[in-house]
Backbone as a printed PyTorch tensor [residue, N CA C, xyz], in Angstrom:
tensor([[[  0.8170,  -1.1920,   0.0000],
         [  0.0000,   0.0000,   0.0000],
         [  0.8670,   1.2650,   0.0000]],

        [[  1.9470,   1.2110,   0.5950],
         [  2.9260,   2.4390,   0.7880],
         [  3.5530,   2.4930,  -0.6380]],

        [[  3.4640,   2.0070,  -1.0250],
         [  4.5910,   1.5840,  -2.7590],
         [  3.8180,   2.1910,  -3.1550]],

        [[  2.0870,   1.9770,  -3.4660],
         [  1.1840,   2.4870,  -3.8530],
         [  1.1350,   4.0010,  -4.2240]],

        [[  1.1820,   4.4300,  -2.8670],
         [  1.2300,   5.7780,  -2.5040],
         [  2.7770,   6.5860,  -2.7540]],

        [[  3.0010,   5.9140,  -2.6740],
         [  4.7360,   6.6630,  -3.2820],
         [  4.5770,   6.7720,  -4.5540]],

        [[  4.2210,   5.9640,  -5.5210],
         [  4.2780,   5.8500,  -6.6010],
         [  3.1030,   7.2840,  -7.6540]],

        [[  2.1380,   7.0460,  -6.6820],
         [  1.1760,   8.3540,  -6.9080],
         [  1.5580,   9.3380,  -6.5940]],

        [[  1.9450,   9.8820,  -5.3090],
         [  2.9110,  11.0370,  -5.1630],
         [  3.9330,  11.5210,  -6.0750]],

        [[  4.3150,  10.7300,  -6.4760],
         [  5.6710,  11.1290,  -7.1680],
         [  5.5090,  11.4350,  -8.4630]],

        [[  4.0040,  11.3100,  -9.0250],
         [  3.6680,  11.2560,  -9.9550],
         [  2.7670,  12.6880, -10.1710]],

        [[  2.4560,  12.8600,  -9.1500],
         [  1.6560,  13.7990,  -8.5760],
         [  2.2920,  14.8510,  -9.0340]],

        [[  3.6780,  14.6210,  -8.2580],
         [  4.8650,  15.8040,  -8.3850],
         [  4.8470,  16.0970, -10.0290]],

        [[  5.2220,  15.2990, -10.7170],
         [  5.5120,  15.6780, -12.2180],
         [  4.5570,  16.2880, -12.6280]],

        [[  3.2750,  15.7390, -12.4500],
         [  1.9540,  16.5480, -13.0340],
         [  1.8370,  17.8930, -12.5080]],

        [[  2.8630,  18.1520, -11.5330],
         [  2.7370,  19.5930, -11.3080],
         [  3.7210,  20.3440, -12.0650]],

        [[  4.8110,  19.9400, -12.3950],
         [  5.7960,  20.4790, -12.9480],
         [  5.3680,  20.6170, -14.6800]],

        [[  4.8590,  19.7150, -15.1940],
         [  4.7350,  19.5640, -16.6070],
         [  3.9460,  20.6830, -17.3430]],

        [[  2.8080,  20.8080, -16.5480],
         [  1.8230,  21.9730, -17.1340],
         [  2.4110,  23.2090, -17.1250]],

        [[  3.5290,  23.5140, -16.2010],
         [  3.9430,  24.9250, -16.2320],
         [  4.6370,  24.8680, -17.4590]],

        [[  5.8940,  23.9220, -17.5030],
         [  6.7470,  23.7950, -18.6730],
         [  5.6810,  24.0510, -20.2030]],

        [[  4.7030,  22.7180, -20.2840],
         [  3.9060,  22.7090, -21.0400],
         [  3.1070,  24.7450, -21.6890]],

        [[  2.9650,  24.8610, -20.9870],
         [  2.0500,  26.3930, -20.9170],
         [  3.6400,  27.4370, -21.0750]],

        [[  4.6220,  27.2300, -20.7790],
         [  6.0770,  28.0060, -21.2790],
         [  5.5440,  27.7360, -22.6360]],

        [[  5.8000,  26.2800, -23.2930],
         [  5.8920,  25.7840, -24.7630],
         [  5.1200,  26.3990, -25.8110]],

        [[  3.9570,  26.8600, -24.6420],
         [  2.4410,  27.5530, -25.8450],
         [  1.7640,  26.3620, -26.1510]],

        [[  1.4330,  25.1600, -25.1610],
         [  0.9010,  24.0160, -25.9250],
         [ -0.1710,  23.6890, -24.6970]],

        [[ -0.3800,  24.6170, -23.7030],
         [ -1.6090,  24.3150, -22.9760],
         [ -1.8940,  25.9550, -22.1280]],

        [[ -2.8280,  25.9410, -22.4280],
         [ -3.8040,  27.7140, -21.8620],
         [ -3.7670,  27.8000, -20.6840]],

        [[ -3.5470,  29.1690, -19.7510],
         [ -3.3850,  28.8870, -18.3130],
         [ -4.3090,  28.4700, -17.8720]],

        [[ -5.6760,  28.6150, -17.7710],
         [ -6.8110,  28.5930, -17.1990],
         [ -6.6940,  26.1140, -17.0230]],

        [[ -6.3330,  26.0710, -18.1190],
         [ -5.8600,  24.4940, -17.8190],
         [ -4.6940,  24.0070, -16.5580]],

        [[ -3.9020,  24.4020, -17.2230],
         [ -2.6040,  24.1700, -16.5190],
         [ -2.7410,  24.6630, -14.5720]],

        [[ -3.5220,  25.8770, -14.6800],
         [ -4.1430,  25.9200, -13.4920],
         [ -4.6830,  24.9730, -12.9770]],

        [[ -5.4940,  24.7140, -13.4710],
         [ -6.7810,  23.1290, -12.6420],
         [ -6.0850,  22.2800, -12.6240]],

        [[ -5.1660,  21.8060, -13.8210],
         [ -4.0680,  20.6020, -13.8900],
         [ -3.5090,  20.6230, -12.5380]],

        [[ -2.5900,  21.7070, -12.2500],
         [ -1.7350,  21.8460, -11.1930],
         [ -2.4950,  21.4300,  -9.6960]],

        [[ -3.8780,  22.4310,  -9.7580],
         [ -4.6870,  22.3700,  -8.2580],
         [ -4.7190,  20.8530,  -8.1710]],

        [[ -5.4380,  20.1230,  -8.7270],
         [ -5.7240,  18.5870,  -9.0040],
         [ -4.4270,  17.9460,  -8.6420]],

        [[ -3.4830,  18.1490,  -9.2360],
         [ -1.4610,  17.3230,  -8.6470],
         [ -1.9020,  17.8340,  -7.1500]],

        [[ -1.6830,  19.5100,  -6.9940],
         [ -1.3180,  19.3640,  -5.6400],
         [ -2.3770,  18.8450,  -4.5560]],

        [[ -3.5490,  18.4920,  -4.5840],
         [ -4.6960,  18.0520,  -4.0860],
         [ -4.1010,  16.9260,  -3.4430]],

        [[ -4.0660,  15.4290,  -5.2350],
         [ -4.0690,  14.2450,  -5.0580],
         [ -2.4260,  14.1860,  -4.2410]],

        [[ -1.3180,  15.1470,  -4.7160],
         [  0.1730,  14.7800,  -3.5030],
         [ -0.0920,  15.0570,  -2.1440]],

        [[ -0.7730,  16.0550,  -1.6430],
         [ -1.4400,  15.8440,   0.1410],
         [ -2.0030,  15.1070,   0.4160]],

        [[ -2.8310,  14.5890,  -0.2150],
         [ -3.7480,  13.2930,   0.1570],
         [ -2.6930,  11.9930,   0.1270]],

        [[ -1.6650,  11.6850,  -0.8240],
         [ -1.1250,  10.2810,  -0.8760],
         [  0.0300,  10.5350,  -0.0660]],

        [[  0.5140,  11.5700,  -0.2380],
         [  2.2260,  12.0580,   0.4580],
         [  1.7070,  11.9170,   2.0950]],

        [[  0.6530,  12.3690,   2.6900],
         [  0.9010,  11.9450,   4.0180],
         [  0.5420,  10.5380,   4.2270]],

        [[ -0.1650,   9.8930,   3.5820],
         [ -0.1440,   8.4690,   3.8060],
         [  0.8950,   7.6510,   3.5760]],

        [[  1.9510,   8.1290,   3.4850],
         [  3.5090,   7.1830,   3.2530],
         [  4.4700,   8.1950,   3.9030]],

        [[  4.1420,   9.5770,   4.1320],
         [  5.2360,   9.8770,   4.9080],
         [  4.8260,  10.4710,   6.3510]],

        [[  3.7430,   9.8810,   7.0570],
         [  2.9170,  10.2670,   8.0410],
         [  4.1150,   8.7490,   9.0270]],

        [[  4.5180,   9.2590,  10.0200],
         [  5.7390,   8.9560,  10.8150],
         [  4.6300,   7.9690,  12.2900]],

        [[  4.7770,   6.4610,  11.9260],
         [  3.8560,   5.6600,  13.2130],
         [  4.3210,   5.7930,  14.2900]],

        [[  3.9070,   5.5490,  15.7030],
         [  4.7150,   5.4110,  16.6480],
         [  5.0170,   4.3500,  17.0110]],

        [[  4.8440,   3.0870,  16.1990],
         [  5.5570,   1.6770,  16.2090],
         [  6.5970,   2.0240,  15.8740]],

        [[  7.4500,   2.3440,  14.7920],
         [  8.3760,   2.3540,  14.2240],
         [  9.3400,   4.1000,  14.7700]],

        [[  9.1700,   3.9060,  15.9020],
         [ 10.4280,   4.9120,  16.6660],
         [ 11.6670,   4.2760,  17.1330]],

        [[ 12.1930,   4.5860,  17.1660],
         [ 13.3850,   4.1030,  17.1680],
         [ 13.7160,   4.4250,  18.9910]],

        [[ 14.4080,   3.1610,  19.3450],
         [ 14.7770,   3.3140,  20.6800],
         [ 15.7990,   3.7510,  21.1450]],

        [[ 15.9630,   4.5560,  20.0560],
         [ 17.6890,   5.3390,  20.7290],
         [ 17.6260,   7.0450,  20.6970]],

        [[ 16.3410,   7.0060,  20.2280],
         [ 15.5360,   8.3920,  20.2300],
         [ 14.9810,   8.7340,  21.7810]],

        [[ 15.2700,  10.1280,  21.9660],
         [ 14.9970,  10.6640,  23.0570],
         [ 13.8800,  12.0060,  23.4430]],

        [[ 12.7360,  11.6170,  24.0320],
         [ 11.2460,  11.7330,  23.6080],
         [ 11.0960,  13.1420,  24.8780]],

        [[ 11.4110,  13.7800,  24.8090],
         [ 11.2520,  14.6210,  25.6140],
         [  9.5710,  15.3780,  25.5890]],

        [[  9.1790,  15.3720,  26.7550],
         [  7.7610,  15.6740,  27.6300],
         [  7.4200,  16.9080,  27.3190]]])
């Protein structure tokens, strides 16, 4: 499930980067590349904290937890 979500994130990421490049090129209108972008950064908050949201099973015992 975490592979999952990494894999969408990261994908996420590009779909944000592409439309700007894309809309530099003259090959997509801002009013697109806008919604394109909102939509990436939407679906990368939604998957990015589900793989990089930190359990408290997996702390490490040499870590020091101050109150």
């Amino acid at each position: 499930m975490r592979s999952i979500l990494k894999v969408v994130s990261l994908l996420s990421l590009v779909a944000l980067i592409l439309p700007s490049i894309l809309f530099l090129a003259g090959r997509v209108d801002l009013d697109k590349a806008k919604w394109i972008m909102l939509l990436a950064t939407i679906i990368w908050f939604v998957t990015a904290t589900g793989w990089m949201w930190k359990e408290q099973d997996t702390v490490q015992k040499d870590e020091i937890v101050v109150p």
